[in-house]
N, C-alpha and C positions, 0 to 999 in steps of 0.2 A: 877456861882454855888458855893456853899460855900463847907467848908470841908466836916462840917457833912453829906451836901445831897451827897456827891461824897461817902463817907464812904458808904450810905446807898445802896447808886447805885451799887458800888461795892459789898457791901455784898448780895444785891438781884439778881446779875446776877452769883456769885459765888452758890448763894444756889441753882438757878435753874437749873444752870452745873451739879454741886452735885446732885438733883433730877435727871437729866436726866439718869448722870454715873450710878444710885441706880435702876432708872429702866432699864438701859441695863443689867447690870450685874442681875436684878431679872430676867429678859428675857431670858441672858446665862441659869439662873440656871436651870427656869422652861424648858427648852428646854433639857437642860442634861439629869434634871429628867425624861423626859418624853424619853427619847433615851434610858435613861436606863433601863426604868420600860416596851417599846416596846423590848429590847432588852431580857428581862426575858422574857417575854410573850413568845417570838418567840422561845426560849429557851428550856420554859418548855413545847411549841410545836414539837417542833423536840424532844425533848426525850421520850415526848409520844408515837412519832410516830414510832421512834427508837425502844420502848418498844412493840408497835404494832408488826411493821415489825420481832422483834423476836420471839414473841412470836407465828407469824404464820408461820415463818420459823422453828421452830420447831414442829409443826403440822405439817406442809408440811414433816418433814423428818420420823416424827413418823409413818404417812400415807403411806410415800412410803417405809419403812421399814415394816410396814404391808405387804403391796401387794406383797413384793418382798419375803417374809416367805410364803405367800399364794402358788407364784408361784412356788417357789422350791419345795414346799411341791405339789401340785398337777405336777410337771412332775412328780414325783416318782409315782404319779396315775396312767399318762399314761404311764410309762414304764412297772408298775406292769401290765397292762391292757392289752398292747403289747403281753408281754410276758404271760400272761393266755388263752388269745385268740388262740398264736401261738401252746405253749402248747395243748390244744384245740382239736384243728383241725387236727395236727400232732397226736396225738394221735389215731382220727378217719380216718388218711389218704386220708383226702378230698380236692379237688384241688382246696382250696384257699390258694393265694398269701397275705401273712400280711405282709404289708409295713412295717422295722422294726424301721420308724423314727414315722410315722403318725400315724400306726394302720390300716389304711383304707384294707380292702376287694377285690380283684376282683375276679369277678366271670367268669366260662365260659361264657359267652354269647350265645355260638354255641351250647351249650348245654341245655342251658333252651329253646332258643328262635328258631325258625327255622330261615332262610332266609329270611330277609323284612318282617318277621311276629312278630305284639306284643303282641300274645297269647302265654300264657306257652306250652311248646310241653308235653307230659305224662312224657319224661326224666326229664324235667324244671320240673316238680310238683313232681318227684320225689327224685331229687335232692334236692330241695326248702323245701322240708319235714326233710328230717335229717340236713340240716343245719339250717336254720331259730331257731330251738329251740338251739341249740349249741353257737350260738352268740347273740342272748337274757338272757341267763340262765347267760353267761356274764358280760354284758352291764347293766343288770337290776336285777343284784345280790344285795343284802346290801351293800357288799363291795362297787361297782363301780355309783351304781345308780345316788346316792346323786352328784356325780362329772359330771353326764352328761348330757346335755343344748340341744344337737339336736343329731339325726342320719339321714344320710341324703344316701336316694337312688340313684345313680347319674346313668342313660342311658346315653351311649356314641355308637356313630357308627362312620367308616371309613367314606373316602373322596368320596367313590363310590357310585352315584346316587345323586339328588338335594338336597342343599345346604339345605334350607327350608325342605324338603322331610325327610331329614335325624336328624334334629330337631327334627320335630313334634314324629318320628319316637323311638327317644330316649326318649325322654319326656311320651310317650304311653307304654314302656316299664318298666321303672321307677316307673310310677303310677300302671301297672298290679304287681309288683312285692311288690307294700305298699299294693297295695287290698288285696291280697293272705295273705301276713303277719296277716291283720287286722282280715283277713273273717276266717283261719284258727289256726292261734296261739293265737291272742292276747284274744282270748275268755277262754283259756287257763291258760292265767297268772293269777299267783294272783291278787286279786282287785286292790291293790295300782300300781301295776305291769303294767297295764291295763292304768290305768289314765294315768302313766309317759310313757307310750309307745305313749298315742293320745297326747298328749302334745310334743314328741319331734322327731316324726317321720315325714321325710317330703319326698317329691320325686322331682324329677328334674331331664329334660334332657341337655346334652351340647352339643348335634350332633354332628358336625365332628371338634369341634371347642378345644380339646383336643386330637389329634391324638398321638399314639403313633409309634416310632421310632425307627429300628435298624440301623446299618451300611450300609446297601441297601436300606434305606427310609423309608417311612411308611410299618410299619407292621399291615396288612388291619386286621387282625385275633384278631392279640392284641386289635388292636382300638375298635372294635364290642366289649365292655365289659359290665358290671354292677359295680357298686362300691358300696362297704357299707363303710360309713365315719360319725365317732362320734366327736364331738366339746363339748371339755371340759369347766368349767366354767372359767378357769386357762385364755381365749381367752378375755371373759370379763375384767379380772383383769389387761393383759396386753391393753387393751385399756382404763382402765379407767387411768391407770397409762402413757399411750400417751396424755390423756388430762390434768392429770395433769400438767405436764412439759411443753405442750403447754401452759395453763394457767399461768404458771408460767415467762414465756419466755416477 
């Protein structure tokens, strides 16, 4: 082979080196580029998301800073309400006990009701007359109305007699005591009065399944009760605000 064809030889396996080095190194680049232009991408993904995630983090606190204004503001509802009711009744000298955390009512039992009967006795219907309008006139004042979601009648009896027997028992009692409400006050109330009373009056019994207790056991007298118990909308609030935090979790 002479000089020149080795010259040529040479220069043509040098240029194809060169070519090959010219596409690795475009290969490097394009490869960079593309690590870097995925790496913005992913970038300006997570700061979106970033930008998400605060921007709902700060609704979520807005939210529960709502509810938590709400709630404060409606116990001072029910304490005011508490204490109008206890007022109330103290004032007419009538023997109901006002729970001073809940509000809730009890009533004689023995005095409305006779013995295993869930007919009003003429004492109960007269009883049931001067209070019934005294804890309405409350409850379904302008002041209070607007704040309350249910009232709920609750029959309760001792341990004595069947299990079953003593349900149906309270539950019968419960319901004569919303009839009475319905058949003789609520026709009474003012219209709007009227509406929010069938909307949020309910009856229910719990048999023997709430007894109550002194130091010597069940106190059989106590247990025989009625309850009137109102449920503010404040109950709502804190459960919307337990699903939030669960949502959140």
């Amino acid at each position: 082979m002479s000089d020149e064809q080795q010259d040529a030889a040479f220069w043509i396996s040098y240029s194809d080196l060169a070519v090959g080095v010219l596409m690795v190194f475009v290969l490097i680049t394009t490869a960079l580029l593309l690590d870097t232009e995925t790496r913005s991408q992913a970038a300006k993904v997570a700061e979106n998301e970033a930008r998400v995630a605060k921007a709902q983090a700060q609704s979520f606190k807005q939210e529960l800073t709502r509810k938590k204004s709400e709630i404060e503001a409606l116990v001072g509802v029910r304490q005011s309400l508490i204490k109008e009711l206890s007022r109330q009744f103290a004032k007419q000298g009538q023997q109901v006990k006002v729970d001073p955390k809940t509000g809730a009512l009890q009533l004689p039992s023995d005095i409305i009701f006779d013995q295993g009967s869930a007919d009003l006795s003429r004492k109960g219907q007269t009883w049931l007359k001067n209070f019934v309008p005294q804890y309405f006139s409350v409850l379904l004042s302008p002041q209070f109305s607007k704040h309350i979601r249910r009232i709920e009648v609750e029959g309760h009896a001792s341990s004595e007699g069947p299990e079953f027997g003593n349900l149906e028992l309270s539950q019968s009692r419960a319901l004569t005591v919303t009839k009475y409400i319905l058949k003789n006050h609520g026709r009474t109330l003012a219209p709007k009065q009227q509406k929010i009373l069938k909307q949020v009056l309910v009856a229910s019994g719990r048999g023997e399944y709430d007894l109550v207790f002194n130091e010597k056991g069940e106190d059989k007298e106590e247990s025989r009760r009625v309850v009137f118990k109102f449920r503010l909308t404040e109950e709502q609030t804190l459960k919307d605000i337990q699903e939030m935090l669960g949502d959140s979790q």
